[in-house]
N, C-alpha and C positions, 0 to 999 in steps of 0.2 A: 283191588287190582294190583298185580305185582308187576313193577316195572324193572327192567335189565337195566345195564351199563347202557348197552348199545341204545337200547328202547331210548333210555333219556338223553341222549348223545342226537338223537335224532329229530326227537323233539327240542331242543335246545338249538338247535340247526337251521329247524322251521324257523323258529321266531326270531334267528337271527340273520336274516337273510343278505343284508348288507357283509357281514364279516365271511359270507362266502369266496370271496375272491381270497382274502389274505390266508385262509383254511386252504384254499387250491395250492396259493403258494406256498405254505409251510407244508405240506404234503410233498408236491419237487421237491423243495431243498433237502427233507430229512430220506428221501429218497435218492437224490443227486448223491449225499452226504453220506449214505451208508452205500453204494455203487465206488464208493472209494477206496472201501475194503477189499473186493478184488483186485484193481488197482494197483492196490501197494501189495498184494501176495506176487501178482506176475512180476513186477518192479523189484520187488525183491527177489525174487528168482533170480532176475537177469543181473540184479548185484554179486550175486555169485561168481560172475563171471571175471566180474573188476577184480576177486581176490584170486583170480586163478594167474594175473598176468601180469606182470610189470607197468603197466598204461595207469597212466596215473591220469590220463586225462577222459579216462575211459571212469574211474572212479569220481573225478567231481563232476562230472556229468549227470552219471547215478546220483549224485548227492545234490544235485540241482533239480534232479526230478522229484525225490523225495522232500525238498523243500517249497518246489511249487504244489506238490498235493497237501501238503503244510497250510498253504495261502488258500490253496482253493476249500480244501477245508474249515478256513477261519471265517470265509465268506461268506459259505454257505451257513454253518451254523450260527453265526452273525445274526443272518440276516431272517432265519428260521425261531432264534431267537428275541428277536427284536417283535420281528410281528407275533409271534405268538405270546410276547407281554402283552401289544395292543389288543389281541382278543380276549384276555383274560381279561384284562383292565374293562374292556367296553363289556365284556358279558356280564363280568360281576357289578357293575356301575347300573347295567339294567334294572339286575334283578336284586341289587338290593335297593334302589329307587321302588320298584315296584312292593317289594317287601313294608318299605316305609310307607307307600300310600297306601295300602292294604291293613295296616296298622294305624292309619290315622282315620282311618275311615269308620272303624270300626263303633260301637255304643261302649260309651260312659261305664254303664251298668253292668 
């Protein structure tokens, strides 16, 4: 029987049913995290405007918005990263436990 990505992605999912919530969360984040790209395209547009005019306070402003989507970006990936170490950690800690008792089990012969 031939199984896909997706096929073993879901079985993998099955028997991990605890690490669902943190998969919930890492899904927002990298979601939240790429909704940031248009963001900074409109944000950038309206930068345009600070080099049309003398207002210089019109420019660190722009540059206060671009350094908060800086932050908000660090947070999100952060935190997208972080737990997606713990699901790696805890999926591979299953299954190569399970690996090893499957291997000790095994006959001699």
């Amino acid at each position: 029987k031939h199984y896909g990505l997706l096929h073993g992605l879901v079985l993998v999912l099955k028997e991990q049913r605890t690490l669902w919530w943190p998969t919930f969360v890492i899904f927002l984040t990298c979601a939240a995290g790429g909704g940031t790209y248009p963001a900074l395209a409109v944000l950038f547009s309206k930068t345009m405007e600070a080099f049309e005019t003398i207002d210089v306070d019109k420019g660190n402003f722009f540059a206060l918005m671009f350094f908060v989507v800086a932050l908000g970006n660090l947070v999100l990936y952060a935190v997208a990263g972080w737990l997606s170490n713990i699901v790696a950690q805890t999926t591979m800690k299953f299954y190569r436990g399970e690996i090893f008792s499957n291997t000790l089990r095994q006959d001699m012969a």
